[in-house]
N, C-alpha and C positions, 0 to 999 in steps of 0.2 A: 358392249361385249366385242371384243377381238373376234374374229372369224378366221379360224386356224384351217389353209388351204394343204394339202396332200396331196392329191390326183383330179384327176378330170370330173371322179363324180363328186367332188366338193362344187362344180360349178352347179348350181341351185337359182332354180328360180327367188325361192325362199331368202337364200346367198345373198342373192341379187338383190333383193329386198333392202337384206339390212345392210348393204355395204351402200349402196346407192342412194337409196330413200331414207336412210336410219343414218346414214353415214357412219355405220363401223367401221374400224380399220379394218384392215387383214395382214395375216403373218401366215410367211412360206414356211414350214414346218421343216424340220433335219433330213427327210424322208423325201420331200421335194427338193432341197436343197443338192441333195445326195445326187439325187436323180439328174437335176440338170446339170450339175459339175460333172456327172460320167458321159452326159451327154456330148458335153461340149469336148472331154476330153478326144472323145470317138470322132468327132466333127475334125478336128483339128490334125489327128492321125490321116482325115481322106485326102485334106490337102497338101498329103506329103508325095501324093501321086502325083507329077508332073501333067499327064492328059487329064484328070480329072475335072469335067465343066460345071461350074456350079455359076448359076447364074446371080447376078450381080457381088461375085466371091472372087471367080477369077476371070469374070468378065466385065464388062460395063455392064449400066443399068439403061433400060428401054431401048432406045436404036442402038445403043451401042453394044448392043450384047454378042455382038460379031467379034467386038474388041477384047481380045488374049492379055490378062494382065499378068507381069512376072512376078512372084513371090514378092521382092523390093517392092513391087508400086500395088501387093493388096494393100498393104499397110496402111501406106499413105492415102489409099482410096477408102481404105474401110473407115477412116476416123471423121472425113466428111460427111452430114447431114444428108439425106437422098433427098436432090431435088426435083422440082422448087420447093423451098421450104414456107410453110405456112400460106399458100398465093389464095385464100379465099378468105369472102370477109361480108358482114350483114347483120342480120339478127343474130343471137347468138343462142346456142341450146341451153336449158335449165342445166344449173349447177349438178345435179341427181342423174342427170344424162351424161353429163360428163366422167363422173365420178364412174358410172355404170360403163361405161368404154374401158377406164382404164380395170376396170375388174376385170372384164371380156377378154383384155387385154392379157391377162397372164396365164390364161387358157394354153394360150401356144407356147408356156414357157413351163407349164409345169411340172412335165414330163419329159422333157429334156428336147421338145420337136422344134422350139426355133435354134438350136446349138449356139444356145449363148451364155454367157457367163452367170456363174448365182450372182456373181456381186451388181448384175445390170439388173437381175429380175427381185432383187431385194428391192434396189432403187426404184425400181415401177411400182412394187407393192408401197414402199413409202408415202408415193404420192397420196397415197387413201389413210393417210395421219391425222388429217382435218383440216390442212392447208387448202389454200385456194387455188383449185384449179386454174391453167390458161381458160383464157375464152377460145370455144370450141363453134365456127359460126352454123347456124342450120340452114344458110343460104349459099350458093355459089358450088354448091360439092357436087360437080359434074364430072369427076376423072372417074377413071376408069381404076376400080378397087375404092381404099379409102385413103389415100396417099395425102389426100388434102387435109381431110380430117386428123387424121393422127398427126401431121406432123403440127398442127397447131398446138395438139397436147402436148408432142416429147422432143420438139425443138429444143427445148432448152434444158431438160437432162441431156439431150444430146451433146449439147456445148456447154456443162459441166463435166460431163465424166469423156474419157478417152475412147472413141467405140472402138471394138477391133474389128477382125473377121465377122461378116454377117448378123454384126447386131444392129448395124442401120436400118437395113431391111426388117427386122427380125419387129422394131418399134414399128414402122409404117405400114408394113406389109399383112393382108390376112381381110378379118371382117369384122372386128370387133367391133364399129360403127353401127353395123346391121346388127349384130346381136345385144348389143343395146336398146338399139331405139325400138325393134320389136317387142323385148322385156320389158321396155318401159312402157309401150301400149298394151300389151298385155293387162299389166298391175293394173294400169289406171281405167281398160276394160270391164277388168273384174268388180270395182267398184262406180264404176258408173253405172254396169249393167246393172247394179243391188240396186242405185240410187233412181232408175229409171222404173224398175219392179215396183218401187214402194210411190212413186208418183203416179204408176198407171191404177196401181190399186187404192189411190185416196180416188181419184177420177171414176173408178168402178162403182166407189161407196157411194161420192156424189151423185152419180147416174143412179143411185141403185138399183143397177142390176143385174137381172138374175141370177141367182148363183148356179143354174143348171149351166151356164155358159162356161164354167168353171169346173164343169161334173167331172168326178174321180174316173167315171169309164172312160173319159176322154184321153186320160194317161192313154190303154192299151189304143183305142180306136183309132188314134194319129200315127202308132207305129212310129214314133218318133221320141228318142229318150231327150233331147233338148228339148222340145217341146212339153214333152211332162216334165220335167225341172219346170217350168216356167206357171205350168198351172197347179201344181205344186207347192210353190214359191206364193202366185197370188192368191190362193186359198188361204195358207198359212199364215200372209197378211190380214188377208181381210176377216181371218178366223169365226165363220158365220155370220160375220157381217151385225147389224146391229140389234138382230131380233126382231125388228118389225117385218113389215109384209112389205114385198119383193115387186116391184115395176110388174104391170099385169102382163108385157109383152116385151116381147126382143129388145134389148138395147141396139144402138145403131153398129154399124160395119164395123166401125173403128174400136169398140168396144171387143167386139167377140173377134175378131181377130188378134187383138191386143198378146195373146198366149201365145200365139205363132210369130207374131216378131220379135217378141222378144225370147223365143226358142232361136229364132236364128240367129238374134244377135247372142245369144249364149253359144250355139255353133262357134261363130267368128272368135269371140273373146275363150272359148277351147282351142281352138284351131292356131290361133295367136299365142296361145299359154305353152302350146306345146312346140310350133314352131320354135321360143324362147327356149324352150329346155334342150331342145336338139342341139340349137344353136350355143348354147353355152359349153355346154360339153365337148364342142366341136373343135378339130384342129384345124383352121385354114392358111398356114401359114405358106408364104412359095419366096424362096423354094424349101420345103420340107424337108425336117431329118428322120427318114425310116428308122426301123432299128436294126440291128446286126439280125444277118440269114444266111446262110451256106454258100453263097454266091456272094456277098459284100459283108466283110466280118467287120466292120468300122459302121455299120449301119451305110445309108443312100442317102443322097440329096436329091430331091426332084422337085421340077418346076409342077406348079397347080393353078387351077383358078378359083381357090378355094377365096379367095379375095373376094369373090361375087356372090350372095347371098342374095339367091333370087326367091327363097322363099321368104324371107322378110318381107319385101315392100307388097307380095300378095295376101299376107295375113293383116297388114296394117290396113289395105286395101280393104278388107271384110269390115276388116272395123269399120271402116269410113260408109261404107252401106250401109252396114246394120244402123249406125247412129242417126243416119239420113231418112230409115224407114219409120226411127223409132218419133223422128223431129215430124215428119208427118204426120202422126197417130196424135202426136201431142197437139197440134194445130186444129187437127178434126175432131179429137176430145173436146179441146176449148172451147170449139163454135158453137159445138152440138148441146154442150152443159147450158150456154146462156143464152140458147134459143129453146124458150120455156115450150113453145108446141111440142118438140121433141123431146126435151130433157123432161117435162112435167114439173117440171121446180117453179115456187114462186115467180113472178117479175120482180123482190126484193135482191132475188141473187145480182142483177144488174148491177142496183147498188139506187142507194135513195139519201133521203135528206142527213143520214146518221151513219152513211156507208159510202166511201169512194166507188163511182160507176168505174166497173169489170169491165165494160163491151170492148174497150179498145185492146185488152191483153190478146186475143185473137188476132187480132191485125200481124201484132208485135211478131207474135209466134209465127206467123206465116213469112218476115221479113228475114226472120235466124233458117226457118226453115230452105226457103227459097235459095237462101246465102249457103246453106251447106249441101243442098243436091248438087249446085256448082263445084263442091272435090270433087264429088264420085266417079269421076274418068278414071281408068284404070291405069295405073302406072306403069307402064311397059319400058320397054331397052329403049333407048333412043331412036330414031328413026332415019338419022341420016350418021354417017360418020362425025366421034365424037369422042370426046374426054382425052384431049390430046392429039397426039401428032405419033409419027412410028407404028410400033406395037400396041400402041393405045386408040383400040378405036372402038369399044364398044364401055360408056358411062352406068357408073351405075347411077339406077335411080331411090335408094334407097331413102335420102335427107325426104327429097321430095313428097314419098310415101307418109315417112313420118307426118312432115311437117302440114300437109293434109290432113292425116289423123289427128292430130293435133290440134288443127283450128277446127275440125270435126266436132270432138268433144266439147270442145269452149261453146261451140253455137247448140250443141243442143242442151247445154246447163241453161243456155240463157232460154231456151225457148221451154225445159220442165220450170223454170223462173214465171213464166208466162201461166203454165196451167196451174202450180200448185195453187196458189191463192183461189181461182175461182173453184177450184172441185174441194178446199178447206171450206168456203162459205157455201156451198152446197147444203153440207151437212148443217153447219151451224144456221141458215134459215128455215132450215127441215126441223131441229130440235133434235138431231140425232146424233151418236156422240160419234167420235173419233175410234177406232179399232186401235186395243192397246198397242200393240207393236207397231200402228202406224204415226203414235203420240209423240214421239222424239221429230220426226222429220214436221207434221203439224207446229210444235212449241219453235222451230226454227222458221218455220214462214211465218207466227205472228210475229217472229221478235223482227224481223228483217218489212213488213207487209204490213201493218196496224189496218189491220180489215176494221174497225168500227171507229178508222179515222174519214169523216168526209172530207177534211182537206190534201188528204195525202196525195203524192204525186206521184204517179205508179211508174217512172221508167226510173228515179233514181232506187222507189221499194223493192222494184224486180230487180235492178244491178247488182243490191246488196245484198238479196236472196239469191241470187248466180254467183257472186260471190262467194258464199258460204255454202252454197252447194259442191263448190271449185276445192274450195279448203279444206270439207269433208270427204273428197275425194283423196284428195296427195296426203292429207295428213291422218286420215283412219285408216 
């Protein structure tokens, strides 16, 4: 389905979704179309003022922005690429990222505030046809804005079409990088956190315990509406649990706090969801076209630093906690399940002549675990001068936040890879069944895990359950 763009609040998370992750096209509607052609025509009226300064319009771009250009030499300056073009290079970001920028991307056009032509901002919408993106790399992007990033993408519509006045800038210039990459951890927050929810709660059933640990009054008494989401959530999993009778005493630590981390990782992945939504909506472009007011009847051009999206890489940052506290929980789960003084469960949970031995999944989990408390430094402005030379001297850190969050996520599929299987044979050496709603994510560790294989070799069983834990994420 086409996604028919208007105005600013067409930018959606939701939007984002399906243009990004679904790969819908998108189409500028007659209404936006309208809109930026009167834009541009107002834009193109300022610069019949002789003083008027509009930066990188009638001036140079970065040091050179002292530099007076005459009518004759915008021309000829507007139709070159803003450089360097493309200078970073390394990993490269997921196709769904990419696609997710160039939608971010039209943000700034849709309303007429980068003053540029319909016929450029069609050409950007085109790119989301289902053609293949450039590679966009997730390494190397230390400048200052996203000037690196984008121009990897619109290099080469740039040297297709003719640019003129201010649509060089208009492609590189802004945030659409950050608005991206935090809508993409967003999304993929929202379904790790389910996917996290429903692994603490097979873990809970294994342990069985208590369901007071889970009591309804706990919603009010935490005074915390995340936190009731989340016991909420694992009640509704474990939906009274299997009927039999209840661990006679406390489950351990990791256990009954298990409601509060993953209250705050639902914090984080809110806080990130709505960061996203700001961010979309949002115009960063510089320099910016105001619109006509009593004082400037052709609307204003002004320089911004809307370029810098400092709330992006602090929500990504949350994420990268929450998932580090949650890769903990899963570690201490593990230990505690198949050390039977604690757990109460057979010594068959181990594993025996008809059952691949468990003990070692705990290790595992502590190796993903330990591997992902090393993101959690907080990603701050750079610390020494950076992201260029000139007027460039403070980088953003945005790729870098991502690409922490990123390898975030990955290590703690692998490490809920580690507990599902032993907290599934919990129950099954108990005789106790599976809670319905928890039966989908069970039938995918037997089919990835053959728990009543003794020969099986559990680092390639867990890879293909992190796997398929991975693939349930991007693709439900």
């Amino acid at each position: 389905m086409t996604i028919r763009l208007s105005n600013l609040q067409d930018f959606t998370l939701e939007g984002y979704h399906a243009v990004a992750w679904r790969s819908a096209p998108v189409e500028l509607d007659g209404t936006a179309l309208e809109a930026i052609g009167a834009a541009r025509s107002r834009f193109m009226k300022l610069l019949d003022d002789p003083d008027v300064v509009i930066y990188g319009v009638t001036t140079g771009y970065g040091q050179n922005a002292k530099e007076r250009l005459s009518p004759e030499a915008r021309k000829e300056h507007a139709a070159k690429p803003v450089a360097p073009p493309a200078a970073s290079w390394g990993d490269p970001v997921p196709e769904r990222v990419a696609r997710g920028i160039v939608f971010a991307r039209l943000a700034n056009f849709i309303e007429g505030h980068a003053g540029i032509r319909p016929e450029l901002a069609s050409a950007v919408a085109a790119m989301l046809d289902g053609r293949k993106l450039p590679t966009v790399p997730a390494r190397g992007q230390g400048g200052a804005g996203e000037i690196l990033s984008l121009s990897h993408l619109f290099l080469g519509l740039s040297r297709e079409m003719t640019l003129e006045e201010k649509e060089s800038l208009a492609l590189v210039n802004g945030s659409p990088s950050a608005t991206a990459l935090v809508s993409d951890s967003a999304l993929s927050g929202q379904r790790r956190l389910k996917l996290a929810a429903e692994v603490f709660a097979l873990a809970f059933e294994g342990m069985n315990a208590p369901l007071t640990h889970l009591a309804e009054e706990l919603d009010g008494y935490w005074n915390n509406a995340h936190d009731a989401w989340a016991l909420e959530v694992l009640r509704d999993l474990i939906d009274g649990g299997s009927g039999r009778e209840r661990r006679p005493y406390q489950a351990p630590v990791s256990f009954r706090i298990a409601p509060r981390i993953l209250g705050q990782a639902h914090r984080a992945v809110s806080q990130s969801a709505e960061v996203a939504g700001q961010s979309l909506a949002a115009v960063s472009d510089n320099p910016v076209l105001l619109p006509p007011d009593d004082g400037h009847p052709f609307g204003n051009a002004v320089s911004t630093g809307g370029y810098h999206n400092a709330q992006s890489p602090a929500a990504m940052d949350g994420l990268t906690a929450a998932y580090a506290n949650i890769a903990i929980l899963v570690e201490r789960m593990s230990a505690k399940l198949l050390d039977g003084d604690v757990s109460l469960l057979p010594p068959q949970l181990l594993g025996d002549d008809n059952a691949p031995y468990l003990g070692c999944l705990s290790m595992a989990a502590t190796g993903y675990e330990e591997e992902l408390r090393m993101l959690t430094q907080a990603t701050l402005l750079p610390g020494s001068e950076s992201g260029g030379f000139g007027q460039n001297d403070v980088a953003s850190p945005v790729f870098l936040a991502w690409s922490k969050q990123e390898r975030a996520g990955e290590l703690l599929e692998s490490a809920l890879a580690a507990l599902c299987p032993i907290a599934l044979r919990a129950l099954d050496v108990t005789g106790r069944p599976v809670p319905e709603k928890l039966q989908p994510l069970a039938a995918s560790i037997r089919e990835a895990f053959p728990l009543k294989d003794p020969d099986l070799i559990l680092g390639p069983a867990s890879g293909q359950l992190a796997a398929s834990l991975r693939e349930a994420i991007y693709s439900g």
